[in-house]
C-alpha positions in Angstrom: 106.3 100.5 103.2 106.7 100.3 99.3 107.3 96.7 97.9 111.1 97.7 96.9 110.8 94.8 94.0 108.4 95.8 92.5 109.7 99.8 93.0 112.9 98.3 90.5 110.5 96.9 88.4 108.0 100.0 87.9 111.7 102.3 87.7 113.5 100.1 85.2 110.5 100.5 82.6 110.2 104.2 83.4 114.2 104.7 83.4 114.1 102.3 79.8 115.4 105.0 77.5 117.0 107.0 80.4 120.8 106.6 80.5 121.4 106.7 84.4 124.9 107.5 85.2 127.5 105.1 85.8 128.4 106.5 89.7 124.3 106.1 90.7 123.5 102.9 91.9 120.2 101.1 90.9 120.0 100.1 94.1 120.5 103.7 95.4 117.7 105.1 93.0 115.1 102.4 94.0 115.8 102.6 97.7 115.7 107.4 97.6 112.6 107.1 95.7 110.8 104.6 97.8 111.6 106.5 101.1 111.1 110.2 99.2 107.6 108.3 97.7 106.7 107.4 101.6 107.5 110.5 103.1 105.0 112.1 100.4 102.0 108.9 101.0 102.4 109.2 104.6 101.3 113.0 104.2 98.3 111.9 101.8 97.6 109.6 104.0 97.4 112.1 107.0 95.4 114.6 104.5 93.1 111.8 103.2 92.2 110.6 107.0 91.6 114.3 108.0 88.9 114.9 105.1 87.6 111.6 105.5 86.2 111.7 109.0 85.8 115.0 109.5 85.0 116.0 112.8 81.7 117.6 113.9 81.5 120.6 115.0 81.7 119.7 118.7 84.3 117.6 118.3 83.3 114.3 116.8 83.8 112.0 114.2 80.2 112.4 112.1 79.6 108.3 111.5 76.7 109.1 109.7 78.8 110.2 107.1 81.2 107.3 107.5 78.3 104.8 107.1 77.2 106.8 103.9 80.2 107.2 102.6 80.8 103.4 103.2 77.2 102.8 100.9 78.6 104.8 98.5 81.4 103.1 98.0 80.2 99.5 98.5 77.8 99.8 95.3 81.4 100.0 92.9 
C-alpha cells in the first residue's frame, strides 16, 4: 500500500502548474491514483516474481540462480 502522504506530496509538485478543476477533489486525485498505481505494482510485482525465480524445467525453482543472482546483487 502506497504512503497516501507522501502520494499528495509527489502529486502536488507534479500538478504545480496544472490548474485541477474546482469539482475534483485533492483528496479524490491522491486516493484514484494510489489505488490505479497499486493495481499496476501489484502486476509488476506478479511479472517481476515470475522472471525472477523461474522455474526449471521439471518444475522447480532453480536456487542456483537465486543464490547468483543474490551475489550479483550483494556486490552494489
Amino acid at each position: 500500500m502506497l504512503n497516501r502522504q507522501v502520494v499528495k506530496e509527489f502529486l502536488d509538485e507534479e500538478l504545480r502548474e496544472v490548474e485541477v478543476p474546482e469539482d475534483i477533489s485533492k483528496e479524490a486525485i491522491v486516493e484514484t491514483f494510489c489505488k490505479y498505481t497499486e493495481d499496476d505494482y501489484y502486476e509488476w510485482l506478479k511479472d517481476n516474481y515470475r522472471s525472477f525465480f523461474q522455474p526449471l524445467s521439471e518444475g522447480g525453482v532453480d536456487w542456483d540462480l537465486i543464490k547468483e543472482r543474490i551475489k550479483n546483487y550483494s556486490r552494489d
